[in-house]
C-alpha positions as YAML, in Angstrom:
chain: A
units: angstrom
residues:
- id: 1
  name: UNK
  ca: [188.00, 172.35, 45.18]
- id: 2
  name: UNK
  ca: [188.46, 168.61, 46.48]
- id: 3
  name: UNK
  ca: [191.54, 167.01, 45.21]
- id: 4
  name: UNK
  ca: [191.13, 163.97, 42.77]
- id: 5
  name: UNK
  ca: [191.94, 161.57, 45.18]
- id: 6
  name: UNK
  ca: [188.82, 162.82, 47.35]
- id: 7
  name: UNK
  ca: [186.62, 162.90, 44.75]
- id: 8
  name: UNK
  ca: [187.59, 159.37, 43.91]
- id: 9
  name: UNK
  ca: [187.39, 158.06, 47.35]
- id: 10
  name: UNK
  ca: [183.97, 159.73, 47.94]
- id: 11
  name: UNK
  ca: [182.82, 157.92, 44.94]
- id: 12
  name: UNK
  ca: [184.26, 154.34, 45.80]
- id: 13
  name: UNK
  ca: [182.02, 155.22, 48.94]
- id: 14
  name: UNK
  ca: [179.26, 156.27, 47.87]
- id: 15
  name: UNK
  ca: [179.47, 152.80, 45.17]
- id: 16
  name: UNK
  ca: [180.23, 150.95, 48.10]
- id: 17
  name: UNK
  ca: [176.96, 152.10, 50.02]
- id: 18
  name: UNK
  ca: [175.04, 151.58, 47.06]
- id: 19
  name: UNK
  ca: [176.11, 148.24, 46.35]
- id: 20
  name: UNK
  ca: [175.53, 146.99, 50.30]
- id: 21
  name: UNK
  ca: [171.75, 148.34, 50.24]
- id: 22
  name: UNK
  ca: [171.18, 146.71, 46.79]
- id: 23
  name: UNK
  ca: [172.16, 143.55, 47.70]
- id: 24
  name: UNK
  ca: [170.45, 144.20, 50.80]
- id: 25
  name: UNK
  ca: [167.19, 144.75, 49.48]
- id: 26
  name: UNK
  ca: [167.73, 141.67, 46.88]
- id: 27
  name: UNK
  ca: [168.55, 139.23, 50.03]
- id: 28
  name: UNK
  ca: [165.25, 140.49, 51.76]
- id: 29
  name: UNK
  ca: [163.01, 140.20, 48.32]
- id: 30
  name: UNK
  ca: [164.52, 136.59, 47.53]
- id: 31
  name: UNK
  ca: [163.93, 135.39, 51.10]
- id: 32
  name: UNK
  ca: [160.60, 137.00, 51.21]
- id: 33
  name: UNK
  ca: [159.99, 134.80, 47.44]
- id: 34
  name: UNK
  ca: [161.69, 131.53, 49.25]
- id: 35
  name: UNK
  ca: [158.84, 131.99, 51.86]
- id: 36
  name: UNK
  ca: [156.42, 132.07, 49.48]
- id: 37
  name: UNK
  ca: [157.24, 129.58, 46.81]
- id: 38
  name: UNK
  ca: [158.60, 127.04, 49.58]
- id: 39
  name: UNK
  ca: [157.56, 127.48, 52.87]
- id: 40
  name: UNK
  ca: [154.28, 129.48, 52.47]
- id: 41
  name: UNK
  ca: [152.17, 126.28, 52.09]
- id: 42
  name: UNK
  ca: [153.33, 124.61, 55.10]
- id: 43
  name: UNK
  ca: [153.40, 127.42, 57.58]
- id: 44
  name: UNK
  ca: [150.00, 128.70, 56.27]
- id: 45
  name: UNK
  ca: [148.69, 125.15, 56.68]
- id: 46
  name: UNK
  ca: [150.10, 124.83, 60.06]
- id: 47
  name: UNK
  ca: [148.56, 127.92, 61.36]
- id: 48
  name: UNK
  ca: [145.04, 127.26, 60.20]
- id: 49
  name: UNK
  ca: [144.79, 124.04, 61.70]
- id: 50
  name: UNK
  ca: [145.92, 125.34, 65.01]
- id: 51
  name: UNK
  ca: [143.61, 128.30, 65.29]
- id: 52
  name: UNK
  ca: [140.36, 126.53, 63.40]
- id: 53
  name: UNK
  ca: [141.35, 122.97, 65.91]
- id: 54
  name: UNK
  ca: [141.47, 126.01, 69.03]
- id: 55
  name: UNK
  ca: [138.54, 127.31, 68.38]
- id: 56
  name: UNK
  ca: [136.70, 124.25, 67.75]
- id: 57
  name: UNK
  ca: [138.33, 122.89, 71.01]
- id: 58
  name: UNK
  ca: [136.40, 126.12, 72.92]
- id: 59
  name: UNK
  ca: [133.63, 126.46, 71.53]
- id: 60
  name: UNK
  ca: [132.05, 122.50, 71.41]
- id: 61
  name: UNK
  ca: [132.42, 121.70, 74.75]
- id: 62
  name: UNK
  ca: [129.96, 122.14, 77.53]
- id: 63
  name: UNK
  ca: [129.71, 125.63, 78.38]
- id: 64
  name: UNK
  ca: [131.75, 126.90, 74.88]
- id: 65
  name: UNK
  ca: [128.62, 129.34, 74.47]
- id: 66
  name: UNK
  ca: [126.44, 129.70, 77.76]
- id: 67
  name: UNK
  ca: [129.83, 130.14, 79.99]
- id: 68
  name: UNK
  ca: [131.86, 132.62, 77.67]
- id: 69
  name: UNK
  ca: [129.87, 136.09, 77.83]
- id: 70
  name: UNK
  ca: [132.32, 136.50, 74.17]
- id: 71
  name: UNK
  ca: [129.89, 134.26, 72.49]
- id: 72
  name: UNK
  ca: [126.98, 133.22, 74.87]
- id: 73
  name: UNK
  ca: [123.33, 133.51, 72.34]
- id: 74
  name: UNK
  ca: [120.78, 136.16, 73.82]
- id: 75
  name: UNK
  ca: [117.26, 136.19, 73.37]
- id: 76
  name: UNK
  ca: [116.73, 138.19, 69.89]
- id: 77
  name: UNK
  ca: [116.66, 141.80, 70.25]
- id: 78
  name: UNK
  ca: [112.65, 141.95, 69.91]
- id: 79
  name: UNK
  ca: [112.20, 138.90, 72.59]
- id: 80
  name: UNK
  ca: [114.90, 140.55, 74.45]
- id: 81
  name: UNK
  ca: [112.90, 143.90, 74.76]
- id: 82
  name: UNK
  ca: [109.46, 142.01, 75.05]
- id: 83
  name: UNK
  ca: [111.22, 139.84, 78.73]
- id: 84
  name: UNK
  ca: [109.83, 142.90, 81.52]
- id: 85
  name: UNK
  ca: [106.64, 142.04, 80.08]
- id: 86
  name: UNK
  ca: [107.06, 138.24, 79.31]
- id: 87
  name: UNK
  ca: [107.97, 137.97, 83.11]
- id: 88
  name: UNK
  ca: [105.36, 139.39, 84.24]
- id: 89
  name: UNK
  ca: [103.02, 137.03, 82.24]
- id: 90
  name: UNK
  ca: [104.77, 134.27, 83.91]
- id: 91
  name: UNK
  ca: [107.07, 133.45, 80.97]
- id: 92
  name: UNK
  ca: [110.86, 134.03, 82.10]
- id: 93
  name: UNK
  ca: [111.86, 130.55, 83.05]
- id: 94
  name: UNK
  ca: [110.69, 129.37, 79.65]
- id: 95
  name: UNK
  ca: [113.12, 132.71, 77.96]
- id: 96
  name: UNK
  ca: [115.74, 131.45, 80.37]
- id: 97
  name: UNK
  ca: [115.24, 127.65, 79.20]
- id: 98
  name: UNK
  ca: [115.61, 129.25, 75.71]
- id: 99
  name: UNK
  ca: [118.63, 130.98, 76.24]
- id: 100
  name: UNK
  ca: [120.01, 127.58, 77.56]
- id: 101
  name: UNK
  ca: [118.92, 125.60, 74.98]
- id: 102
  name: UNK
  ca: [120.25, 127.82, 72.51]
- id: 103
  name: UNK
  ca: [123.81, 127.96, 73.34]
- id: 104
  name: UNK
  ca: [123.71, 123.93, 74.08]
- id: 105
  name: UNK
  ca: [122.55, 123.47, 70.28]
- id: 106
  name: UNK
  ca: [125.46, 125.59, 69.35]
- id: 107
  name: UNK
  ca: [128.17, 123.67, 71.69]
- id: 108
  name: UNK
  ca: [126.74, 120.18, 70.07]
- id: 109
  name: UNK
  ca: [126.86, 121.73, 66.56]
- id: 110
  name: UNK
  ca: [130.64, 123.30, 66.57]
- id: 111
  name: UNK
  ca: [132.40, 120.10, 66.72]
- id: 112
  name: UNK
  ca: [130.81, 119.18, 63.41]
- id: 113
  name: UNK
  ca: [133.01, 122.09, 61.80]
- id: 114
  name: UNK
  ca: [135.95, 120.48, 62.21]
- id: 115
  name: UNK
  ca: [136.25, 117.41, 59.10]
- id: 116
  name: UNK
  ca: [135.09, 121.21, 57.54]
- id: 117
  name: UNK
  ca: [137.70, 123.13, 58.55]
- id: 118
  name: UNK
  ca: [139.99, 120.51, 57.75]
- id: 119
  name: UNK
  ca: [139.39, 119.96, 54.30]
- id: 120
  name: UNK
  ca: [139.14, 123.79, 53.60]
- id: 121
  name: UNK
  ca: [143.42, 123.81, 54.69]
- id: 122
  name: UNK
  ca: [143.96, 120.53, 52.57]
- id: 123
  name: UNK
  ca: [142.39, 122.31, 49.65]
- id: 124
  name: UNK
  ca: [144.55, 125.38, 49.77]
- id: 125
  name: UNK
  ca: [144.98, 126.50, 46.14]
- id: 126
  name: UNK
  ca: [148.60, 128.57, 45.60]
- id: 127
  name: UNK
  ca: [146.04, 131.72, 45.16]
- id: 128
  name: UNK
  ca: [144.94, 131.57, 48.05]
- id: 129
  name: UNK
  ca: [148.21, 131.47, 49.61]
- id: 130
  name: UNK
  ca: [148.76, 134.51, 48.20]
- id: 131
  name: UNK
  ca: [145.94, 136.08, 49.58]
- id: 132
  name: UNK
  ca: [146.44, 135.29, 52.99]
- id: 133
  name: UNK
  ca: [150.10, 136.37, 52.66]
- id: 134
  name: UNK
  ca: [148.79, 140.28, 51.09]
- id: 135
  name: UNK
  ca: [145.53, 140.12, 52.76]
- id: 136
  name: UNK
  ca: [146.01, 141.94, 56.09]
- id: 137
  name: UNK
  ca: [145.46, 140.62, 59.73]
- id: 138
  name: UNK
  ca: [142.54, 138.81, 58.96]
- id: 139
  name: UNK
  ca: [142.99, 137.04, 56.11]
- id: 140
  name: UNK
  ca: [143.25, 133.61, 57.54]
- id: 141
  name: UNK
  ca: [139.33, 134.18, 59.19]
- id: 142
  name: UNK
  ca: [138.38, 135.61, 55.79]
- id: 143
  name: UNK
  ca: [140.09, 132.78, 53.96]
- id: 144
  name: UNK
  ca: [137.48, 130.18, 56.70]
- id: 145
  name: UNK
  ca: [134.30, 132.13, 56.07]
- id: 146
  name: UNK
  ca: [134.92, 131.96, 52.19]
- id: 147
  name: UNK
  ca: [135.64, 128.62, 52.15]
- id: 148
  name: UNK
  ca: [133.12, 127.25, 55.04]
- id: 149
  name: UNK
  ca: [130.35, 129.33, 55.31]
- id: 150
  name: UNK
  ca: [127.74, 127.37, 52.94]
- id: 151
  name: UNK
  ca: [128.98, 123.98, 54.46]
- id: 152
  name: UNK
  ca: [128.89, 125.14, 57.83]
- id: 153
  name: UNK
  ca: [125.21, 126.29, 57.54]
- id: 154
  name: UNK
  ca: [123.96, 122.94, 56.12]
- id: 155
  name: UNK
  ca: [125.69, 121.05, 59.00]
- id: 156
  name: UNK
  ca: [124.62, 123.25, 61.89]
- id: 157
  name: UNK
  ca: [121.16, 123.51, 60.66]
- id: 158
  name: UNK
  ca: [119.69, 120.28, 61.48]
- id: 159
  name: UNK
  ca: [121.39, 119.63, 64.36]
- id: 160
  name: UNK
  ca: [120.90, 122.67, 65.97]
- id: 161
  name: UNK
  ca: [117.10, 121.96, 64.97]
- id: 162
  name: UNK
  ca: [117.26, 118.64, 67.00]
- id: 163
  name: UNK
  ca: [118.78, 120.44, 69.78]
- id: 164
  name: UNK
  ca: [116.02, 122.66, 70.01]
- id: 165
  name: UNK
  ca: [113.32, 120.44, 69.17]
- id: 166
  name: UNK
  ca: [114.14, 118.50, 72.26]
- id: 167
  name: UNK
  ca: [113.46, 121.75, 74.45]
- id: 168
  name: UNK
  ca: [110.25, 121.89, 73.53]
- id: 169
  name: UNK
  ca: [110.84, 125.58, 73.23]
- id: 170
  name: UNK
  ca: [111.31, 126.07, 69.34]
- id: 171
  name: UNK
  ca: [107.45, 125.81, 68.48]
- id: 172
  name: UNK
  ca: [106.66, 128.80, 70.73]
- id: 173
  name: UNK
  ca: [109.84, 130.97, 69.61]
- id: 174
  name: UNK
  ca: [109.32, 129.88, 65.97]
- id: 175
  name: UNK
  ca: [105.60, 130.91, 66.40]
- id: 176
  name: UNK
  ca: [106.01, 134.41, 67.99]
- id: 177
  name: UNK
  ca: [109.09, 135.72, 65.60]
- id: 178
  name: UNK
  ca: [106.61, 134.23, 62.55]
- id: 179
  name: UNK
  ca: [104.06, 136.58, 63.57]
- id: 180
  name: UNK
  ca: [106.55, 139.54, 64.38]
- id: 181
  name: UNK
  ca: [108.45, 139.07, 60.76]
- id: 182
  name: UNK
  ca: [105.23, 139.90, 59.25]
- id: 183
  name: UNK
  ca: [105.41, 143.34, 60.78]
- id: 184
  name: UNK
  ca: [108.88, 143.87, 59.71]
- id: 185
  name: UNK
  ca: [110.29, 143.21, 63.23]
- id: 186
  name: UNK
  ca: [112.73, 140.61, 62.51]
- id: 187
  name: UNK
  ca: [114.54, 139.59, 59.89]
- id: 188
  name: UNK
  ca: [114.66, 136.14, 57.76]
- id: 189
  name: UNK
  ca: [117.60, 134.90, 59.90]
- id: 190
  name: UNK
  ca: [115.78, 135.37, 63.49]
- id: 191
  name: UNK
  ca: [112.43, 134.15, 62.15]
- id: 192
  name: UNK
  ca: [113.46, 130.49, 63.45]
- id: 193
  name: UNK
  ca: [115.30, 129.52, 66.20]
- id: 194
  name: UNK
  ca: [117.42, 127.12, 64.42]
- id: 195
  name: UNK
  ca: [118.37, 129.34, 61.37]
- id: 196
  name: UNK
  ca: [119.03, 132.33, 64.59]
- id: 197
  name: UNK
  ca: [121.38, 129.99, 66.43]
- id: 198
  name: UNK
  ca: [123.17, 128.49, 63.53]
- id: 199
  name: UNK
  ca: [124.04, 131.93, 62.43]
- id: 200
  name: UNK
  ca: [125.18, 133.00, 66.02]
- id: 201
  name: UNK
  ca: [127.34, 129.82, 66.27]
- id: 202
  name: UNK
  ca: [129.19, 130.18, 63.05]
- id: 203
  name: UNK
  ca: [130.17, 134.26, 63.91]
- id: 204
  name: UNK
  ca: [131.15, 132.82, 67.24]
- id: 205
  name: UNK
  ca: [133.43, 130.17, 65.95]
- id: 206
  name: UNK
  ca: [135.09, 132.88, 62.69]
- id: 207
  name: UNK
  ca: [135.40, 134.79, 65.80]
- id: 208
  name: UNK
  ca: [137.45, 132.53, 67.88]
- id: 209
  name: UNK
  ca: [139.52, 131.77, 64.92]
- id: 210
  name: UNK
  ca: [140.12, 135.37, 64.37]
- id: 211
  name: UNK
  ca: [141.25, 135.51, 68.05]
- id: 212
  name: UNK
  ca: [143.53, 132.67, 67.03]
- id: 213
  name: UNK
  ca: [144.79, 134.64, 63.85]
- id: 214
  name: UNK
  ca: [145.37, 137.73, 66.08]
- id: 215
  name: UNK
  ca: [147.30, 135.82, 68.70]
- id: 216
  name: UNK
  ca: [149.79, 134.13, 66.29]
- id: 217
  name: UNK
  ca: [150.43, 137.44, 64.45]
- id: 218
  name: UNK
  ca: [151.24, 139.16, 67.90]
- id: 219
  name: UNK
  ca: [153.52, 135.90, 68.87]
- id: 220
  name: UNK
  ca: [154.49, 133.60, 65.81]
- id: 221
  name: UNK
  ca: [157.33, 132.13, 68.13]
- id: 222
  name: UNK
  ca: [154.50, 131.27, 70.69]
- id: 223
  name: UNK
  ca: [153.03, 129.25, 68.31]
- id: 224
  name: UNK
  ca: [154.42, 126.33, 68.58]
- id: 225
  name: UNK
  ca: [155.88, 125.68, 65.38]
- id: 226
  name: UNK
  ca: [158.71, 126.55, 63.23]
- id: 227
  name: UNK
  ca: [156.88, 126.68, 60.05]
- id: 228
  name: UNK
  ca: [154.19, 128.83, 61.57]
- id: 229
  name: UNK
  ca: [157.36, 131.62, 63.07]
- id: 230
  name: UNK
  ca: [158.98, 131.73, 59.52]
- id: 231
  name: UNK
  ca: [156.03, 132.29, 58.19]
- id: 232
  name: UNK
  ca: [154.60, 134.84, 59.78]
- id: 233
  name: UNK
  ca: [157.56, 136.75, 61.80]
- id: 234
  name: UNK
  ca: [158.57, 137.64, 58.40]
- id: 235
  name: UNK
  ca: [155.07, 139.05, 57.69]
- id: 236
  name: UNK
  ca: [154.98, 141.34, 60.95]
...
């Protein structure tokens, strides 16, 4: 049977290792609550202005869409299918024109997202903070296509509709997808060119921003900024 002394000193120990992974786990909780009470808002901020200004940055600039096979706009599935026959009617310059014009409506449109994007950070409420601190490795994308998504829409709309218009091409693609929507062949969103490539360009831009998100996760020090790392080395 262990002496007195021993059992004594084994308990100081075992007090002593108690004490050190207490305090331990207190430092790690009241830095993590620092973070969020103090820092959260800035290095949050920071890091959705850099990866919505990125994106915006590759995506509105001549050949954002048509020269990035990530995000270039294809003929619609149906029209897509329909091209061996198309060509052959002496139509395939017009469904490459189309193709053109489709992903130059989106490149004009995407710089309108940014005064969007913008005010979406500037209005970051403290809960949704929160969220994008507990909300997994795509919360800052999710956090854009909450906030955006409506507004985006009613900006890219028109303009992508002017775009088009100018082609000359809309009328005919508008025309045929009318026709195949009443057989159930297409849905709402691919019924008109415009309301098609609006939708295209806003998944292409949440995705760019997602690639964004991804790339500061994997390398907050890369970033750039020291609010950014201390926010989000600490969430790794």
């Amino acid at each position: 049977m262990p002496s007195i002394s021993t059992l004594f000193a084994r308990l100081l120990l075992a007090s002593s290792l108690l004490v050190v992974a207490t305090a331990t786990t207190t430092a790690h909780a009241v830095s993590f609550s620092d973070l969020s009470n103090q820092d959260a808002s800035t290095g949050l901020k920071a890091a959705l202005d850099k990866g919505s200004a990125a994106a915006v940055s590759k995506l509105g600039v001549d050949g954002g869409f048509l020269n990035n096979d990530k995000v270039k706009i294809q003929l619609p599935s149906i029209l897509e299918k329909a091209r061996p026959i198309l060509q052959m009617t002496g139509k395939g310059q017009q469904l490459d024109e189309l193709v053109v014009s489709m992903n130059r409506a989106a490149e004009a449109a995407v710089p309108m997202a940014k005064p969007l994007l913008v005010n979406a950070v500037k209005s970051m409420s403290l809960t949704d903070a929160k969220n994008i601190l507990t909300g997994g490795e795509t919360s800052v994308t999710d956090f854009f296509k909450e906030k955006t998504s409506a507004p985006l829409s009613a900006k890219f709309l028109p303009m992508v509709k002017g775009v088009t218009d100018k082609a000359g091409l809309s009328a005919k693609y508008n025309g045929i997808m009318s026709q195949a929507q009443k057989f159930g062949a297409v849905s709402q969103q691919e019924a008109t060119v415009e309301g098609y490539v609006t939708q295209k360009a806003m998944d292409a831009l949440f995705l760019m921003i997602a690639e964004e998100e991804k790339s500061i996760r994997q390398d907050p020090l890369g970033a750039g900024s020291k609010a950014i790392s201390k926010v989000f080395s600490l969430l790794k």
